[in-house]
C-alpha positions as CSV (number, residue, x, y, z in Angstrom):
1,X,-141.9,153.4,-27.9
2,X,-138.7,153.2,-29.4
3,X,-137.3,155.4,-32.5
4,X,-137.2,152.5,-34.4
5,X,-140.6,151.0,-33.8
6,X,-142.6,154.4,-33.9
7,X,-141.4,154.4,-37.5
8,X,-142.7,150.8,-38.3
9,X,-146.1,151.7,-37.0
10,X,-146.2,154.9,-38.9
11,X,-145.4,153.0,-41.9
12,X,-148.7,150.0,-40.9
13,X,-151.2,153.4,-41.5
14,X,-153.0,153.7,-44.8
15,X,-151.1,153.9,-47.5
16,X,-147.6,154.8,-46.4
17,X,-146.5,151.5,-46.3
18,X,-143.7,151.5,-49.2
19,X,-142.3,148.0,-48.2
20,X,-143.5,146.1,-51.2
21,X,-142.9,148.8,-53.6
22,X,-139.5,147.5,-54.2
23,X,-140.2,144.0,-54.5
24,X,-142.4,144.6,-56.9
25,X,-140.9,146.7,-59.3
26,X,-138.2,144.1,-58.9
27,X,-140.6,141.5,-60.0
28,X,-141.8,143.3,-63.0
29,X,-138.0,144.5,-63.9
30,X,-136.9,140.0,-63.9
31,X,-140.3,139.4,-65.8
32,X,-139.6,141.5,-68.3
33,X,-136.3,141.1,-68.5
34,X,-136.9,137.3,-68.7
35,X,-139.2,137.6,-71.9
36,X,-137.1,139.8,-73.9
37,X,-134.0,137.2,-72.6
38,X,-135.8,134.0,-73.7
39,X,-137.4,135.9,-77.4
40,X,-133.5,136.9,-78.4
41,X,-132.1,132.9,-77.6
42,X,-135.0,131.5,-79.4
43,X,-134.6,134.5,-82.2
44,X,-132.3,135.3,-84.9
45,X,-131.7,138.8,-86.1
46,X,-131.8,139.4,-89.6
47,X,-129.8,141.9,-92.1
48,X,-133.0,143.9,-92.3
49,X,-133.7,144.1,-88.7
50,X,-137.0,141.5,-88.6
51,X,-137.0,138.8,-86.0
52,X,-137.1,135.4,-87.7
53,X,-137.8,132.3,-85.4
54,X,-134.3,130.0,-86.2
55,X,-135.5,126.8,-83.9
56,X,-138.4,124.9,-85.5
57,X,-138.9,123.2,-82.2
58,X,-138.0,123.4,-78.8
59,X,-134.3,122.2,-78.8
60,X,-134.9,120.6,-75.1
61,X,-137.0,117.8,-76.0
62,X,-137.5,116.7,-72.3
63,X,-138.2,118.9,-68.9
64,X,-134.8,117.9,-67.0
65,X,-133.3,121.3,-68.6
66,X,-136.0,123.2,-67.2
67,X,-136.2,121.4,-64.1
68,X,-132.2,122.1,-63.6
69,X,-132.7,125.9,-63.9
70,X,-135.8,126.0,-61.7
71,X,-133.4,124.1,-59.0
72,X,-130.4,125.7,-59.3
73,X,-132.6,129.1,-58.5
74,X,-134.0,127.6,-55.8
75,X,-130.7,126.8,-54.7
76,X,-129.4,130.6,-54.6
77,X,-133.1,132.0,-52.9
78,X,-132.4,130.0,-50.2
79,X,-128.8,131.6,-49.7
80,X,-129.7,134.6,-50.0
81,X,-132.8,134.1,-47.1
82,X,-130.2,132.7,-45.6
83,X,-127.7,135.3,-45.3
84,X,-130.3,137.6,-44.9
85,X,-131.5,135.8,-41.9
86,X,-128.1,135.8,-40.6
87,X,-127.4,139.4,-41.1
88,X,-130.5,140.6,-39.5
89,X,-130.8,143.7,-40.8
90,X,-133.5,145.7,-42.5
91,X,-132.1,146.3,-46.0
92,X,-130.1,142.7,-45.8
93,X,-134.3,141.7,-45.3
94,X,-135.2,144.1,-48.0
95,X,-132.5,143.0,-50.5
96,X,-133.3,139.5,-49.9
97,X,-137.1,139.9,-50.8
98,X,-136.4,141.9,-54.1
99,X,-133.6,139.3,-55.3
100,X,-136.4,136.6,-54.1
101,X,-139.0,137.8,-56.0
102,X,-136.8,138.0,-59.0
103,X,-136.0,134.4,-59.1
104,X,-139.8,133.8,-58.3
105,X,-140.9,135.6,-60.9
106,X,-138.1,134.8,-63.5
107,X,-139.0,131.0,-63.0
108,X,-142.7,132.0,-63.7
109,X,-141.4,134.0,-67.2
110,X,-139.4,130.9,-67.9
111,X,-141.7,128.0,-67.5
112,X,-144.7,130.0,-69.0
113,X,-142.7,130.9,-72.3
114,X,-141.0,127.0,-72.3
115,X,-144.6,125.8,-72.4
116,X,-145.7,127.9,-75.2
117,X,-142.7,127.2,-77.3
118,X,-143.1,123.6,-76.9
119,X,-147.5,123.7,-77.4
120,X,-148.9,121.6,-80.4
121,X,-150.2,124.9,-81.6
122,X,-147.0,127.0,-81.2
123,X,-145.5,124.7,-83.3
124,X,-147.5,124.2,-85.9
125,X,-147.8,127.8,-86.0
126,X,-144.0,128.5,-86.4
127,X,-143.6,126.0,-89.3
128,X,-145.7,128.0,-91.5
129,X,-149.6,129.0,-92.6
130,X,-151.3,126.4,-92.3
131,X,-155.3,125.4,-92.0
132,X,-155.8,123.8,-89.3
133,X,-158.9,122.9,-87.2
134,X,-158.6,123.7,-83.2
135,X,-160.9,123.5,-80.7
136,X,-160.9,126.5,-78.1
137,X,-163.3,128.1,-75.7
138,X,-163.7,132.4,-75.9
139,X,-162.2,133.8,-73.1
140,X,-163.9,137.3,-74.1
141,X,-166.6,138.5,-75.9
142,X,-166.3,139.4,-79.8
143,X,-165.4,142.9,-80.6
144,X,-165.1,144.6,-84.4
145,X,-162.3,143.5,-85.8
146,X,-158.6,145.5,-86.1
147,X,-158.4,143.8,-89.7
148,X,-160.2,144.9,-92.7
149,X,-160.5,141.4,-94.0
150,X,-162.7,140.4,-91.4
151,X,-165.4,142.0,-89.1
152,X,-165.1,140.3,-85.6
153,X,-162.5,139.1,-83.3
154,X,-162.5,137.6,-80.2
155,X,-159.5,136.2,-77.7
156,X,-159.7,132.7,-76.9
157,X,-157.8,129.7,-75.2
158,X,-157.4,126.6,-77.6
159,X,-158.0,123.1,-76.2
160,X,-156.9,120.9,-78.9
161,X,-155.3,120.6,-82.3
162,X,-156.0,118.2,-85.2
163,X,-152.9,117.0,-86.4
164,X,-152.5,113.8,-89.0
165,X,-156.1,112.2,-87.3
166,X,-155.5,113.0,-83.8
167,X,-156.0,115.6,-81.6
168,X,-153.3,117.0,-79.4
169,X,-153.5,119.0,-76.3
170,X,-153.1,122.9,-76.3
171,X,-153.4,125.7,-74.0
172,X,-152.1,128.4,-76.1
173,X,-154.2,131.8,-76.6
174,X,-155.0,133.0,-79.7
175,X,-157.4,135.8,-81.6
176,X,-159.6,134.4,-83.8
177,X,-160.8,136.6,-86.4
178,X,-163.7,135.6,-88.5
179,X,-166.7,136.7,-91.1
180,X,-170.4,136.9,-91.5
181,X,-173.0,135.7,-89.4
182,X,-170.4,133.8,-87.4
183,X,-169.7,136.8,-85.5
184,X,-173.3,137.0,-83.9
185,X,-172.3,133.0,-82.5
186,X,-169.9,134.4,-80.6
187,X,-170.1,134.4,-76.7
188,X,-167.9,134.1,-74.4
189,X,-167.6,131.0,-72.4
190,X,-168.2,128.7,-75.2
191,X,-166.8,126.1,-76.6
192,X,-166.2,126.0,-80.5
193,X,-164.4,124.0,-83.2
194,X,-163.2,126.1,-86.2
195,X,-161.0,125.7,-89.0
196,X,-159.1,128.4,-90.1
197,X,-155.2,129.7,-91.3
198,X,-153.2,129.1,-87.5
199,X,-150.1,131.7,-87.8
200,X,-147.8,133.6,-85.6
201,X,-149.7,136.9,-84.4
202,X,-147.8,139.6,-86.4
203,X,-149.0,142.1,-83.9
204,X,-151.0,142.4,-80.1
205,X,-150.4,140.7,-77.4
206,X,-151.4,137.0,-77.7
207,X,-149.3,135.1,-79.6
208,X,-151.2,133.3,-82.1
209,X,-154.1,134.3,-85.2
210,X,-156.2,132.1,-86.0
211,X,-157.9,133.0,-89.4
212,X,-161.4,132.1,-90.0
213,X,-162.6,132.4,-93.4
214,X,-166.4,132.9,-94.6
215,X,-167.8,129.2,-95.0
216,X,-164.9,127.3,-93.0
217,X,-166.5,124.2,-91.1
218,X,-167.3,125.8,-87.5
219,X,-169.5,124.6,-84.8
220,X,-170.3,125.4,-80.9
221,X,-169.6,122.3,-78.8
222,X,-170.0,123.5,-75.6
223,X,-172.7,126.1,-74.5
224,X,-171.3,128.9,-72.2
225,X,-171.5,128.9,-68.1
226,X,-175.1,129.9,-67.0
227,X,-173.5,133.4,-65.3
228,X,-171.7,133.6,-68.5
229,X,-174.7,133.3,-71.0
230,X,-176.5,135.2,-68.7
231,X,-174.5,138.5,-69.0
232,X,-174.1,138.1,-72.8
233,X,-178.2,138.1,-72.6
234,X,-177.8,141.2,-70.2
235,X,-174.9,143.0,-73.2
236,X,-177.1,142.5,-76.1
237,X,-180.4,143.9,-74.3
238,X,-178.4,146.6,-73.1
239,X,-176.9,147.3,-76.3
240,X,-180.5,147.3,-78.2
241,X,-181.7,150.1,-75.7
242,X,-178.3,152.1,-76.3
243,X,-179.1,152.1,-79.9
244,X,-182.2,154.2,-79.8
245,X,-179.8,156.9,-78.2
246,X,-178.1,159.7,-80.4
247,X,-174.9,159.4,-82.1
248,X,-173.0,160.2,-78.8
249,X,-174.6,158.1,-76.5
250,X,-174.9,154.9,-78.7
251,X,-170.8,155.3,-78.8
252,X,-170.3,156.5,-75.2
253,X,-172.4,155.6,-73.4
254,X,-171.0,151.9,-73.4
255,X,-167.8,152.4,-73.6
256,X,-168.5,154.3,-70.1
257,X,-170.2,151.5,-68.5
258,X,-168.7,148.2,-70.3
259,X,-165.3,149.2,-71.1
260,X,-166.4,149.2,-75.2
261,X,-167.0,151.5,-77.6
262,X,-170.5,151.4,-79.2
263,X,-169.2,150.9,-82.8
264,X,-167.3,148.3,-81.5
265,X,-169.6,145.8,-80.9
266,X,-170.7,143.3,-83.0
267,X,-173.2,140.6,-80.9
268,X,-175.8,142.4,-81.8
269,X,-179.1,141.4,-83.8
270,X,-178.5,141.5,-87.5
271,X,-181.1,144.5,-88.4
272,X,-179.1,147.5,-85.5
273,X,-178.6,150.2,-87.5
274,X,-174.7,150.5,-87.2
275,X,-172.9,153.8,-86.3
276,X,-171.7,156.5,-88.5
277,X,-168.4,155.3,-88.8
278,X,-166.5,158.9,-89.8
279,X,-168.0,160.4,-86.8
280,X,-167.1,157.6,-84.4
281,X,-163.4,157.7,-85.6
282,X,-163.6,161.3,-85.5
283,X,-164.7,161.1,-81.8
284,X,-162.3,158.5,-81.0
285,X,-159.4,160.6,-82.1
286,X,-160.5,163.7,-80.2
287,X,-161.0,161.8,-77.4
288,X,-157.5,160.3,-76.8
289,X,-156.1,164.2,-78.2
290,X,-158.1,165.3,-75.3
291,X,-156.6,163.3,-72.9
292,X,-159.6,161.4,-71.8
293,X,-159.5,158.0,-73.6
294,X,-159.3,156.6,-70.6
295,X,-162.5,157.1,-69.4
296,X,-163.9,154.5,-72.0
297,X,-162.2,152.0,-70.4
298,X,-163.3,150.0,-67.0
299,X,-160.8,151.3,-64.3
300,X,-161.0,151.1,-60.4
301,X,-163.5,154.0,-60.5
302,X,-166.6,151.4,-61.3
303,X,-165.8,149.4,-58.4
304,X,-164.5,152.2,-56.2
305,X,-168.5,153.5,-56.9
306,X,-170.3,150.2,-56.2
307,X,-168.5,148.7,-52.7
308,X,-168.8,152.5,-51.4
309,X,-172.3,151.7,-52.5
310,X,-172.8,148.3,-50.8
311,X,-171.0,149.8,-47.8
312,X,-173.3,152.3,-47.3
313,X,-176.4,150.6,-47.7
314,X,-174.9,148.2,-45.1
315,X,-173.9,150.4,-42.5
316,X,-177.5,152.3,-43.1
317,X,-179.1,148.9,-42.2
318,X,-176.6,148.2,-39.3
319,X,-175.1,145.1,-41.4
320,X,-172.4,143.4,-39.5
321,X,-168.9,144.4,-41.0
322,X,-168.5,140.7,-42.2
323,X,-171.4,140.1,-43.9
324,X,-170.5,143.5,-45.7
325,X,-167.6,142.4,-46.5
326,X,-169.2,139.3,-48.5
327,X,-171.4,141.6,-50.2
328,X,-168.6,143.2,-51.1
329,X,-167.1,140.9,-52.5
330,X,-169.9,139.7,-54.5
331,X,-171.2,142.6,-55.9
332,X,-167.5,143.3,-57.4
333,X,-167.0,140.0,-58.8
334,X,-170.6,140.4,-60.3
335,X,-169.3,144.0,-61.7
336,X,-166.6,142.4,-63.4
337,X,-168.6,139.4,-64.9
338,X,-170.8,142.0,-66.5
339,X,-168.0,144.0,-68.0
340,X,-165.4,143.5,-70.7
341,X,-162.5,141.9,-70.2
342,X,-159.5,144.1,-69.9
343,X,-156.1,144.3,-67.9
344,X,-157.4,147.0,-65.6
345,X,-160.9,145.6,-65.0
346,X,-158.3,142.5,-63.6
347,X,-156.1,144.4,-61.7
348,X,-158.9,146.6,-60.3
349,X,-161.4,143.4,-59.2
350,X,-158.2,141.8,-57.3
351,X,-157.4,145.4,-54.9
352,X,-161.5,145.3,-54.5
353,X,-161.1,142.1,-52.9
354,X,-158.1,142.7,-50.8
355,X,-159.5,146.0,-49.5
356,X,-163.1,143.3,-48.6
357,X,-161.0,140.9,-47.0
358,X,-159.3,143.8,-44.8
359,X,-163.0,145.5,-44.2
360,X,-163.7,141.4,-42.9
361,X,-161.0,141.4,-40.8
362,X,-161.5,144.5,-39.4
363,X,-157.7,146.5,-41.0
364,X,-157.7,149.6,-42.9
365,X,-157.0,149.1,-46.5
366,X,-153.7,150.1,-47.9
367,X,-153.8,150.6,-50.9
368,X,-150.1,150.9,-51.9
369,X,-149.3,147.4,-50.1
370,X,-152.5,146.0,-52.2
371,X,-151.7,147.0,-55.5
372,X,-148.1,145.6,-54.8
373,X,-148.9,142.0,-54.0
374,X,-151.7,142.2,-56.9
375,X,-148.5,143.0,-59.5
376,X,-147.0,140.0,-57.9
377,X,-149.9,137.8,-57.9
378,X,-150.4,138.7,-61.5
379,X,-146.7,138.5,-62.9
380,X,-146.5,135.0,-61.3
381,X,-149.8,133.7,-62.1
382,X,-150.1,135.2,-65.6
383,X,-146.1,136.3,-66.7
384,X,-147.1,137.8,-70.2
385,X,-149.2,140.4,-68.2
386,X,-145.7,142.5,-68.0
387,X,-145.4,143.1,-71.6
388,X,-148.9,144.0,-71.4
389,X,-149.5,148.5,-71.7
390,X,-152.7,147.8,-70.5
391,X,-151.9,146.7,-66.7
392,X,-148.7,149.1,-66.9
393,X,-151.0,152.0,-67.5
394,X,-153.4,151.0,-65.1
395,X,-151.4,150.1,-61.8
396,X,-148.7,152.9,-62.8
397,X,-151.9,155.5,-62.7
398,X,-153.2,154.0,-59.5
399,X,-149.6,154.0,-57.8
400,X,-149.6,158.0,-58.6
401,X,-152.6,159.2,-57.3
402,X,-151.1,157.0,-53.9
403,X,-148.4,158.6,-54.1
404,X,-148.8,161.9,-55.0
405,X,-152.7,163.4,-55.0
406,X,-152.6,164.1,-51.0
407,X,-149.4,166.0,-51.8
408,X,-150.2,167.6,-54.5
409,X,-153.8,168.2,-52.9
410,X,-152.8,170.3,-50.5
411,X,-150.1,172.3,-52.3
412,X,-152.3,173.3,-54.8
413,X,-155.3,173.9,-52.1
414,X,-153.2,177.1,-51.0
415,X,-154.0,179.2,-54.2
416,X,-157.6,177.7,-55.5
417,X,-160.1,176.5,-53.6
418,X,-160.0,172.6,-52.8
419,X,-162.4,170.9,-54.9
420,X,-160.7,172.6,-57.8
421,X,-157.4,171.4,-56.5
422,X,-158.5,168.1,-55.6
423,X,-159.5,167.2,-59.1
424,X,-156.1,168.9,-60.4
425,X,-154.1,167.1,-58.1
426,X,-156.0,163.7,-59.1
427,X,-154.9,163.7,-62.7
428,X,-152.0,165.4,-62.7
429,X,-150.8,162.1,-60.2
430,X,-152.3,159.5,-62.5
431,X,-150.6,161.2,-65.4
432,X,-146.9,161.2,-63.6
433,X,-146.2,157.5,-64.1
434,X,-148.6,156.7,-66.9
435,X,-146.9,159.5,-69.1
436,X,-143.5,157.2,-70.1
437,X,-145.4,154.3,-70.7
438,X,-147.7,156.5,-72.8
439,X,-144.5,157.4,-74.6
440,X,-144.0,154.0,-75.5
441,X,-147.1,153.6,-77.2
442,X,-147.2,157.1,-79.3
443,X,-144.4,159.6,-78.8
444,X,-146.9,162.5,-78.7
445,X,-148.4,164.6,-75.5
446,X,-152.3,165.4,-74.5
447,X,-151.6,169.1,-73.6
448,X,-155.0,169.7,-72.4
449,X,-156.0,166.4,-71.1
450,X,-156.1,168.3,-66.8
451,X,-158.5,170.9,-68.1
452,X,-160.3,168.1,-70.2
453,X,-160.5,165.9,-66.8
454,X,-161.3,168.2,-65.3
455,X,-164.5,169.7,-66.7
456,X,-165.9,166.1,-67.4
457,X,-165.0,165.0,-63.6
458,X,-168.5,166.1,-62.2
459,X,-170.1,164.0,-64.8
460,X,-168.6,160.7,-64.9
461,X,-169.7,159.1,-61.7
462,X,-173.3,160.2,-62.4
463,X,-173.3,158.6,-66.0
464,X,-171.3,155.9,-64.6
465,X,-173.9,155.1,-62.0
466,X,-176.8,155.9,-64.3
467,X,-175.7,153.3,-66.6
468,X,-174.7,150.5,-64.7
469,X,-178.3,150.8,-63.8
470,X,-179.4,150.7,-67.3
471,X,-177.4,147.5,-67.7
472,X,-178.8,145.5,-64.8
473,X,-182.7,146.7,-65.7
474,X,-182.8,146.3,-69.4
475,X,-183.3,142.8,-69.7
476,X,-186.7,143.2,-67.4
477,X,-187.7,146.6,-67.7
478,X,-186.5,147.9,-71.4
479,X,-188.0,151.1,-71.0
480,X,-186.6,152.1,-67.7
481,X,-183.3,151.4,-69.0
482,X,-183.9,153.6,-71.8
483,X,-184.8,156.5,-69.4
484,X,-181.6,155.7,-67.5
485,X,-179.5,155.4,-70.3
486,X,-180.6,158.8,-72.3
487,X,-179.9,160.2,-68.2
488,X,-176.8,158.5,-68.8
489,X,-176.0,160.0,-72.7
490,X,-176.5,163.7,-71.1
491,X,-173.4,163.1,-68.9
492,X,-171.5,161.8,-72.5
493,X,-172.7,164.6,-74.0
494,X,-170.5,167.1,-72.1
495,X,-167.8,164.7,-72.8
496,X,-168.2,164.9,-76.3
497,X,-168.6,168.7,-76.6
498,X,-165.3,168.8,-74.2
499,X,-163.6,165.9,-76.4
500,X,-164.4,168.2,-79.9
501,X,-163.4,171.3,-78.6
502,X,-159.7,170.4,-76.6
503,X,-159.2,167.7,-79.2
504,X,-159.7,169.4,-82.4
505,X,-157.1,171.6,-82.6
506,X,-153.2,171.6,-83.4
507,X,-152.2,172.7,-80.1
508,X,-154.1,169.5,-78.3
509,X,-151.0,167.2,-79.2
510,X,-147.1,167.8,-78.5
511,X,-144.9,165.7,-80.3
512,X,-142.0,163.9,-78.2
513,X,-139.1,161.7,-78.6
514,X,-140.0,157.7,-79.0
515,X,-138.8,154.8,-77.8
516,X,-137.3,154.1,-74.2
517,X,-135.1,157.2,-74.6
518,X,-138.4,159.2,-75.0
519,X,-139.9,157.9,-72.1
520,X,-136.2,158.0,-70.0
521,X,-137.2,162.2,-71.3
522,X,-140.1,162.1,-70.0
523,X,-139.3,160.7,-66.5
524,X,-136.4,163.4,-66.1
525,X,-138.9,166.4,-66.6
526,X,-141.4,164.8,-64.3
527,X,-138.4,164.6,-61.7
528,X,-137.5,168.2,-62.2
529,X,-141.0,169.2,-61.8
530,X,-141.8,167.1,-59.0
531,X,-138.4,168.8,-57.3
532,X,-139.2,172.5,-58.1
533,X,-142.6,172.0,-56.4
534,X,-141.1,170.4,-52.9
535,X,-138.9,173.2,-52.9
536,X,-142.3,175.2,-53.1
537,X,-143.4,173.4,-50.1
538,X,-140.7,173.8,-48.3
539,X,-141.1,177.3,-48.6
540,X,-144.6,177.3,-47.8
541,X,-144.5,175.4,-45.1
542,X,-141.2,177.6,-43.8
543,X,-143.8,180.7,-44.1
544,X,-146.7,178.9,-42.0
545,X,-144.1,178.0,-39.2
546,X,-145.3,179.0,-35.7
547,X,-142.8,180.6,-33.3
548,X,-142.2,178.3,-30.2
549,X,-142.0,181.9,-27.7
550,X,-145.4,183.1,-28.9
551,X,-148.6,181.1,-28.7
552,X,-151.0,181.3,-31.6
553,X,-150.0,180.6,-36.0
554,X,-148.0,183.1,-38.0
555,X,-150.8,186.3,-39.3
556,X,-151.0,186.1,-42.9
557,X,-153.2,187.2,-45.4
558,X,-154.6,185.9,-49.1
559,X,-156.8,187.0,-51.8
560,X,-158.9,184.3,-50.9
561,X,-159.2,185.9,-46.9
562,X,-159.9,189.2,-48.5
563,X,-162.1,188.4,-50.7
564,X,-164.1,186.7,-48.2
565,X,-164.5,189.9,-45.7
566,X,-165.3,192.3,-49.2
567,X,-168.2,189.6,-49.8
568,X,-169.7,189.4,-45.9
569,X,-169.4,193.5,-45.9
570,X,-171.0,193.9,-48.8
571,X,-173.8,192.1,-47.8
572,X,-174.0,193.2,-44.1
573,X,-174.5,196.9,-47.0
574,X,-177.4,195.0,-48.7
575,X,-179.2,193.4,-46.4
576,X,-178.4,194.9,-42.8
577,X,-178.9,192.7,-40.2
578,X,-182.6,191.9,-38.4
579,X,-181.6,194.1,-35.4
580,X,-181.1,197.2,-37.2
581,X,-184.1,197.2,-39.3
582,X,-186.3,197.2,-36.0
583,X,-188.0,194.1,-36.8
């Protein structure tokens, strides 16, 4: 095999293939580049720096406009394919693909942000406060509310606007926050018609509020899906076992296994006690000084847990590799039903399902390649997902640990032992990327957040598993889930005594520059770091060289080596061996 080819091959094994990794930071780069570009030529800058909208409607009436774009970058992808097809080599190929997927994903930014401009609802929105009566349908279950004025909110797609006796058609998302017993009406799936104040969102990341006041004219027109209603029926039982907990575990405990926090939830019956609501800020606030908020939301570590799961159950009852593969499949789409929705829950469900489909066709999963094309998939099928920190933490942790646990794994494995360093090496890769973006959203530094990791590692799968279980029982079998569930709160537990003690004091947060420059900071020191310990390696590797003129490895010795021959003589001392006792 040729030079050339052995290196292809080398790159089709596991996770070393880095082919994608350009196009899709390409894509991301054109997204994001593409909102910011379309907010500033629809936006007028102000003497005192706010953004004022200065077109009251779109000012291309028609599509032709947007059609003529869209064309003329088709016209320039297909010359670059084609001079890439005529140069025929590997970074003309390369170069092609990321300018490609620019244009690909810059038409996606365009049309999605040309079609919410020009929505019914956009545009009523921009011409003032108004009250307004929409219809809409939840696209997520309703959480406590970020404003004081009300107690609930809840994300959801409207369907239609009423405007001078007629309804228009919409498709724009909004957050509707409302008041009162409305809030227990809530569940996702349904349909609803509500009248509230429609304005522009003044902060989050959809683009509309919808303001529902206490005795506006609301009604459900449309029951949820079966699986939908189901799950919500699942939530609240779960929820009603989770409150005979303690303090700890009623907060924790679902925010551990749904992805939210138990003061958080509001779908309750009207007579649940609610949580202390000093003590669940308090704990809130150690826990993201500790480093560990992140453990509160639904990541890839859920449904890493259940298909290892399924596949192991399979391959104990001799389950043909397809058939596992649709179980698979199932069991994490039923996984992320039964959550909240999220950005990572999304990004993590679509690499379960590529990693199925390879276990179907019989390929080893690659996980690099597959969270590529799922940043592709997403940026074209949903464009606002690139302003979104929620996916930008979440695939820039999972591309670190890719990238950089085996590495750091074994340097770290040659001074402590190696489930020590695997755990080290785990966060400190998921923190490498996520770190900038972190920046972004508060200029300030967990300093203890790998010693917080990693004394709550050993218990996160267990209270993870534990109550995932209580979930899928409680509706059935109330008091099983309540045993699982306190199991569950004694994992939490630890969290919260690790969370209070690395979160509480002054030395937990370092503060940092903000903005992009602090984050540009941030990604220099990483560098630096990430140099000085491959010159480490180097060197470590240099010392564990073995001479080509003698056979056998380089003799070396470690305080690991020699502690190991103190311990095996000092008991060969203590308890001398059968032999010599003459028995």
């Amino acid at each position: 095999m040729s030079g050339g080819c052995a290196d292809w091959a080398l790159r089709e094994q596991g996770s070393r293939d880095w082919r994608m990794l350009p196009v899709a930071l390409t894509a991301w780069a054109a997204s994001l580049a593409t909102h910011y570009g379309f907010a500033w030529m629809v936006s007028d800058m102000t003497g005192d720096g706010s953004v004022t909208p200065v077109l009251r409607a779109w000012p291309i009436p028609s599509a032709h406009p947007i059609l003529l774009i869209g064309m003329t970058i088709t016209v320039l992808l297909l010359a670059v394919l084609v001079v890439a097809a005529v140069l025929k080599r590997r970074w003309a190929v390369m170069l092609a693909a990321c300018v490609a997927m620019a244009l690909v994903a810059s038409i996606a930014s365009i049309t999605a942000n040309a079609l919410l401009w020009i929505d019914p609802a956009t545009v009523q929105a921009r011409q003032g406060k108004a009250v307004s009566t929409v219809t809409l349908m939840l696209s997520a279950p309703a959480v406590a509310a970020d404003q004081r004025d009300y107690d609930c909110q809840a994300d959801a797609r409207l369907t239609g606007l009423q405007h001078d006796g007629e309804t228009l058609r919409s498709a724009a998302l909004a957050r509707i926050y409302a008041s009162g017993e409305e809030c227990t009406q809530l569940v996702n799936g349904g349909g609803y018609r509500m009248t509230g104040v429609l304005q522009q969102a003044e902060y989050g990341k959809l683009p509309l509020w919808l303001l529902v006041e206490e005795g506006n004219e609301s009604a459900r027109i449309r029951a949820a899906p079966v699986p939908l209603a189901v799950v919500h029926h699942m939530q609240q039982t779960f929820f009603a076992v989770t409150e005979q907990l303690p303090d700890q575990g009623r907060v924790l405990v679902p925010g551990l296994t749904l992805g939210v926090l138990g003061q958080d939830y509001v779908g309750g019956a009207a007579d649940m006690n609610p949580v202390n609501d000093t003590y669940a800020q308090r704990l809130e606030d150690c826990f993201r000084r500790s480093g560990i908020m992140h453990l509160m939301a639904v990541s890839g570590g859920h449904f890493a847990l259940l298909s290892e799961l399924v596949r192991r159950a399979c391959a104990w009852l001799l389950i043909d590799r397809r058939i596992t593969a649709v179980a698979m499949a199932m069991a994490l789409v039923g996984l992320a039903t039964a959550m909240f929705p999220s950005d990572s829950v999304m990004r993590a469900l679509i690499m379960g399902l590529m990693s199925a489909a390879c276990l179907m066709l019989g390929r080893r999963a690659q996980a690099l390649s597959a969270l590529c094309w799922t940043v592709i998939g997403v940026l074209i099928i949903q464009p606002r997902m690139a302003c979104s920190f929620g996916f930008a933490l979440s695939a820039a942790a999972v591309l670190g640990i890719v990238l950089f646990a085996r590495p750091l794994s074994e340097l770290l494995g040659k001074v402590m032992p190696h489930p020590l360093a695997e755990g080290m090496a785990m966060t400190m890769a998921a923190q490498m990327f996520t770190l900038p973006i972190q920046i972004l959203m508060e200029p300030q530094l967990p300093l203890l957040s790998i010693p917080a990791n990693l004394i709550v590692a050993p218990f996160v799968g267990f209270s993870t598993i534990t109550g995932l279980m209580a979930l899928c029982c409680a509706w059935c079998l109330p008091a099983l889930a309540g045993i699982l569930a306190g199991t569950a709160a004694l994992g939490t537990l630890v969290m919260e005594r690790v969370a209070l003690w690395l979160g509480n004091g002054s030395m937990a947060m370092l503060p940092w520059a903000e903005g992009v420059w602090g984050a540009l900071l941030m990604l220099a020191a990483e560098l630096a770091v990430a140099w000085a310990l491959r010159g480490a390696m180097r060197r470590v590797r240099r010392f564990n060289l073995v001479d080509e003129d003698l056979p056998g490895e380089r003799f070396g010795s470690s305080w690991r080596v020699r502690l190991n021959l103190w311990w095996q003589g000092t008991i060969r001392l203590v308890n001398p061996c059968p032999a010599m006792r003459g028995d």
